[in-house]
N, CA, C and O atoms as a printed pandas DataFrame, in Angstrom:
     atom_number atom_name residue_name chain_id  residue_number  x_coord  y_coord  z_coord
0              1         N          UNK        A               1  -11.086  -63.341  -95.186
1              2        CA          UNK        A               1  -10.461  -64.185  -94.146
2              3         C          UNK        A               1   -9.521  -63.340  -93.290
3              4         O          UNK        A               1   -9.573  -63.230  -92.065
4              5         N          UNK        A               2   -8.559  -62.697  -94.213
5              6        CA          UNK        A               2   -7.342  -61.445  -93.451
6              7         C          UNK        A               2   -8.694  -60.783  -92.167
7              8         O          UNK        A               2   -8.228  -61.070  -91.064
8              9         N          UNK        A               3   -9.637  -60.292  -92.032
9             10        CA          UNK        A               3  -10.772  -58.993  -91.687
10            11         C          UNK        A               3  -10.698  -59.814  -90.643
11            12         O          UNK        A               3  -10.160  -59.528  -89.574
12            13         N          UNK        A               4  -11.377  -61.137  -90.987
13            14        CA          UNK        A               4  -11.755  -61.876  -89.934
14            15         C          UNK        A               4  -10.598  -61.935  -88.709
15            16         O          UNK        A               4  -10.686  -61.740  -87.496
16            17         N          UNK        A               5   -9.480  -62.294  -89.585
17            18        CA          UNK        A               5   -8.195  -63.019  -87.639
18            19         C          UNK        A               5   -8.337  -61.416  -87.688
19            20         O          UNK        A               5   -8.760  -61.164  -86.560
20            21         N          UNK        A               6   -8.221  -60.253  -88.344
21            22        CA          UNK        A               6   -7.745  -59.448  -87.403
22            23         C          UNK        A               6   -8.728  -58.766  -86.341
23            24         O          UNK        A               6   -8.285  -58.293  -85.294
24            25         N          UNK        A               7  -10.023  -58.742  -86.652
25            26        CA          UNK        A               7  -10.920  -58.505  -86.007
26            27         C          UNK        A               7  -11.234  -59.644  -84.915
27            28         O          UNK        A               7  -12.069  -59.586  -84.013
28            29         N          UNK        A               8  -10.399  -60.640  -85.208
29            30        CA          UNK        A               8  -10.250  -61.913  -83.488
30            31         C          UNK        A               8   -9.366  -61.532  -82.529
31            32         O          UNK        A               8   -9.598  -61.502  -81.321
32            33         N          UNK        A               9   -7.900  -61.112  -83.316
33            34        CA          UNK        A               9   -7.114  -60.899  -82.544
34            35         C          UNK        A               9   -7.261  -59.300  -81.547
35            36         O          UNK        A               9   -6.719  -59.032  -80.475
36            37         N          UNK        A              10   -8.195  -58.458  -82.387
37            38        CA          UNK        A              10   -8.211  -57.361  -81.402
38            39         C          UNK        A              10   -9.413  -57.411  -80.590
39            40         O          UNK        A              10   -9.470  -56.622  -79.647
40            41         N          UNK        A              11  -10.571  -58.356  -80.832
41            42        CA          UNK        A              11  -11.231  -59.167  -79.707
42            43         C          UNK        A              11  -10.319  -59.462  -78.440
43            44         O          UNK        A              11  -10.368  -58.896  -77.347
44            45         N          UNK        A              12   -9.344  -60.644  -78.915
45            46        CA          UNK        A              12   -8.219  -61.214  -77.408
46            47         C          UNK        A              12   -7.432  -59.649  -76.889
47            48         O          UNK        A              12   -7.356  -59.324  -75.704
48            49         N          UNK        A              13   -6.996  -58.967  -77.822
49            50        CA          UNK        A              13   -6.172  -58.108  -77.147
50            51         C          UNK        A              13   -7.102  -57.434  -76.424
51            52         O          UNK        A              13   -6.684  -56.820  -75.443
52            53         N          UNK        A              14   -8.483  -57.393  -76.717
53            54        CA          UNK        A              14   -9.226  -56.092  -75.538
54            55         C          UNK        A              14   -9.758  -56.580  -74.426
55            56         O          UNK        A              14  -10.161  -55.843  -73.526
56            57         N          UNK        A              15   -9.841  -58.563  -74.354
57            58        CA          UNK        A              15  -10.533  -58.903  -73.304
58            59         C          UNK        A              15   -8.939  -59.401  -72.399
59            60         O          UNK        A              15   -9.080  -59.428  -71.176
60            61         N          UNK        A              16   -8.042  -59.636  -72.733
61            62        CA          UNK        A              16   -6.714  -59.614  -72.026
62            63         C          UNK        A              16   -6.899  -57.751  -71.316
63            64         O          UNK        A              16   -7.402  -57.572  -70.206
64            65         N          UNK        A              17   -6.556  -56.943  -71.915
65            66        CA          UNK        A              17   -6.575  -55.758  -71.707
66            67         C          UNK        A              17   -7.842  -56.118  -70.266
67            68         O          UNK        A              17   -7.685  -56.469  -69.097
68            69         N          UNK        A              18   -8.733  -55.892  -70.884
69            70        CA          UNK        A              18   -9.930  -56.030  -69.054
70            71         C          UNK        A              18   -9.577  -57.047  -68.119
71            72         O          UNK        A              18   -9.936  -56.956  -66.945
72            73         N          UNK        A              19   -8.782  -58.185  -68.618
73            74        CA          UNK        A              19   -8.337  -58.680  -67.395
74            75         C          UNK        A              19   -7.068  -57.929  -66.814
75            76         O          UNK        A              19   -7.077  -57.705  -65.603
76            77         N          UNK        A              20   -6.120  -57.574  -67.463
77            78        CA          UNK        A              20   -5.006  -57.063  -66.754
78            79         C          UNK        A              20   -5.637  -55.682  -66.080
79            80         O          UNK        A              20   -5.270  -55.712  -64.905
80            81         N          UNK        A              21   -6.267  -54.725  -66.261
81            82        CA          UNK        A              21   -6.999  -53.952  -65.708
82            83         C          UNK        A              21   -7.751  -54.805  -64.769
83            84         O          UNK        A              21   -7.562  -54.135  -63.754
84            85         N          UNK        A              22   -8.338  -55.622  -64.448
85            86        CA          UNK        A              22   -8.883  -56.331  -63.331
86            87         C          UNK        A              22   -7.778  -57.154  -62.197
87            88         O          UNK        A              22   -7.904  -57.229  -60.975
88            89         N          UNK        A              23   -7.138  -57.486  -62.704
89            90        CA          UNK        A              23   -5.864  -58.395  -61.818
90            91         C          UNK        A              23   -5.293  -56.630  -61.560
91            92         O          UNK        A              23   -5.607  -56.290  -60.419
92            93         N          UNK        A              24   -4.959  -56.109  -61.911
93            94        CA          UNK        A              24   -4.288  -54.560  -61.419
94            95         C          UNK        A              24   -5.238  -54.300  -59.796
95            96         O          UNK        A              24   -4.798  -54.607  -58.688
96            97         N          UNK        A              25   -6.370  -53.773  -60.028
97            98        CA          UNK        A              25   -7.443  -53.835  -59.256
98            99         C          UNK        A              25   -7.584  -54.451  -58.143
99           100         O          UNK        A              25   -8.010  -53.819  -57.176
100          101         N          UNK        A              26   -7.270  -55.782  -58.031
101          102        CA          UNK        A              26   -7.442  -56.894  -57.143
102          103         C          UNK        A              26   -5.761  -56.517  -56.319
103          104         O          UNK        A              26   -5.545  -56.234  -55.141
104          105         N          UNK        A              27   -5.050  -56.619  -57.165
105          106        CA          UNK        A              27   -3.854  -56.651  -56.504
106          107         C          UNK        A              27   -3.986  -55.079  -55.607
107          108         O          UNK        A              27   -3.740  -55.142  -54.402
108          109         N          UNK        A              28   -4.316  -53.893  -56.119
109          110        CA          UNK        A              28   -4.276  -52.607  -55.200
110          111         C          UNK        A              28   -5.523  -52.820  -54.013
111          112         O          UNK        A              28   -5.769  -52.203  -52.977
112          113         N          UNK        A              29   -6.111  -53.872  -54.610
113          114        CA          UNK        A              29   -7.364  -53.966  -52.834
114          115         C          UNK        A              29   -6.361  -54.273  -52.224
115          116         O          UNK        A              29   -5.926  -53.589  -51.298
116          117         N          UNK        A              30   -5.615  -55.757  -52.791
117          118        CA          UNK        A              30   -4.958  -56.409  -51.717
118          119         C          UNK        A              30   -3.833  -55.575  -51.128
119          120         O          UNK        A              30   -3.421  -55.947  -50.030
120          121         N          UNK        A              31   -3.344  -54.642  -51.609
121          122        CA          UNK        A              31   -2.058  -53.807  -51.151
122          123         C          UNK        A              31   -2.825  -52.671  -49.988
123          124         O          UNK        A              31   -2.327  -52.530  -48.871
124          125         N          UNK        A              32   -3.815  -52.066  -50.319
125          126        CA          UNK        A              32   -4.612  -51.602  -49.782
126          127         C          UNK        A              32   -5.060  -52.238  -48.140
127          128         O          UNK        A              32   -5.098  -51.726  -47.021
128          129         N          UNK        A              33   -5.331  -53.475  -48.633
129          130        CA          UNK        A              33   -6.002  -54.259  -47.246
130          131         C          UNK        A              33   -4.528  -54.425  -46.107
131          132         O          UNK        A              33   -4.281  -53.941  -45.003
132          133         N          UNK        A              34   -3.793  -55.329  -47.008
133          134        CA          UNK        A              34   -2.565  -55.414  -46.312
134          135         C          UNK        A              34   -1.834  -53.922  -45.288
135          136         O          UNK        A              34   -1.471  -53.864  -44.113
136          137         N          UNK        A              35   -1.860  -52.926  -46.350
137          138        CA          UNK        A              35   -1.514  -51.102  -45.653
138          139         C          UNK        A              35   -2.568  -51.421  -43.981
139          140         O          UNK        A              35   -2.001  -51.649  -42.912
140          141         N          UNK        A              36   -4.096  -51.361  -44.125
141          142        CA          UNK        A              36   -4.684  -50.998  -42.955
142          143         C          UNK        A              36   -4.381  -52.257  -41.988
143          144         O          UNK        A              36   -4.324  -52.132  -40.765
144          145         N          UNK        A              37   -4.206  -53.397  -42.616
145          146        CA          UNK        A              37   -3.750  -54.667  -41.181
146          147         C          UNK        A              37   -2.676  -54.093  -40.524
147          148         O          UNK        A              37   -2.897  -53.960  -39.321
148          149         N          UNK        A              38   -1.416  -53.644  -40.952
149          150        CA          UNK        A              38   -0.154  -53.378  -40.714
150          151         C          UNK        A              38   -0.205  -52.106  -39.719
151          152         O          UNK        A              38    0.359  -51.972  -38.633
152          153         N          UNK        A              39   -1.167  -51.092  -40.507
153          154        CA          UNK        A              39   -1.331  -49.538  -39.660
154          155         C          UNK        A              39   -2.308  -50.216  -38.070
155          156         O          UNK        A              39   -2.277  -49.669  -36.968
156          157         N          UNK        A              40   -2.919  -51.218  -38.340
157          158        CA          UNK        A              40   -3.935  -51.588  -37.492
158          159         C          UNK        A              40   -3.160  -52.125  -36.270
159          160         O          UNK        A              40   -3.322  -51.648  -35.147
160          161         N          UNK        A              41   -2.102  -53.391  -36.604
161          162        CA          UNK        A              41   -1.245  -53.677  -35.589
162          163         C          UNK        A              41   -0.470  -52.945  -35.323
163          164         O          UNK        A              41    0.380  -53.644  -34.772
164          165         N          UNK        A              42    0.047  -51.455  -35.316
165          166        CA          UNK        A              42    1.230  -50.901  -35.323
166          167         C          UNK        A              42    0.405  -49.864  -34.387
167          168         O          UNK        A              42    0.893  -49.122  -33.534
168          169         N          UNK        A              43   -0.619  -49.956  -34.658
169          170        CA          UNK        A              43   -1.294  -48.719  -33.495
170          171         C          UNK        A              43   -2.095  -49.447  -32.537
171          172         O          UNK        A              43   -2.654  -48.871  -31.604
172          173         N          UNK        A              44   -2.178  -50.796  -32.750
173          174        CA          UNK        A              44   -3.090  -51.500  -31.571
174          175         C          UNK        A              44   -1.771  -51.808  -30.676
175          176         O          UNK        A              44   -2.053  -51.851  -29.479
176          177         N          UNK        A              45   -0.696  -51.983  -30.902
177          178        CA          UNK        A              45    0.590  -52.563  -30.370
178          179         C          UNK        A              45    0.880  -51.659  -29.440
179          180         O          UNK        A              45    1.179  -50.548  -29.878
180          181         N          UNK        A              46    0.880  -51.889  -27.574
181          182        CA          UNK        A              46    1.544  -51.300  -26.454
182          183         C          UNK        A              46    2.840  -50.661  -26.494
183          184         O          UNK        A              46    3.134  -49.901  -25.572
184          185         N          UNK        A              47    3.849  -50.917  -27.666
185          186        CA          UNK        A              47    4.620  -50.550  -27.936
186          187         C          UNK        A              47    4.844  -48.813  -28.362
187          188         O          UNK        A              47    5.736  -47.993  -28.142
188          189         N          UNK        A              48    3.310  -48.777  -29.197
189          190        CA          UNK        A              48    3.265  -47.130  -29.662
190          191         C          UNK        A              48    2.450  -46.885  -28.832
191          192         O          UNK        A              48    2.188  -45.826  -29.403
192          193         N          UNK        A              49    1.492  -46.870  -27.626
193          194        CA          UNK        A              49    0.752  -46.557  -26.706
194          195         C          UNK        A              49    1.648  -45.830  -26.215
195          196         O          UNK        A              49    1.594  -44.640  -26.523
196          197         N          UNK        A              50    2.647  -46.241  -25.392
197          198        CA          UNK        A              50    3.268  -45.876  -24.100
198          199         C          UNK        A              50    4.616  -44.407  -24.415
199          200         O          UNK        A              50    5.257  -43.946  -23.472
């Protein structure tokens, strides 16, 4: 019975583990995406043209 929870619980700890490695991921696209909108308006903007 002991074999068993512990071989469950390091089941949850490794599929938590691939999600926090996945939410990590998602969040650096989104930091990523957000960087080129910002560089995008800051160089489309008449302000840095001139």
């Amino acid at each position: 019975v002991a074999a068993a929870l512990v071989e469950r619980q390091a089941r949850q700890e490794e599929a938590f583990q691939g999600f926090t490695t996945q939410l990590l991921v998602v969040l650096a696209l989104l930091l990523v995406a957000l960087m080129a909108v910002v560089l995008y308006s800051l160089l489309a903007s008449p302000s840095m043209r001139a």
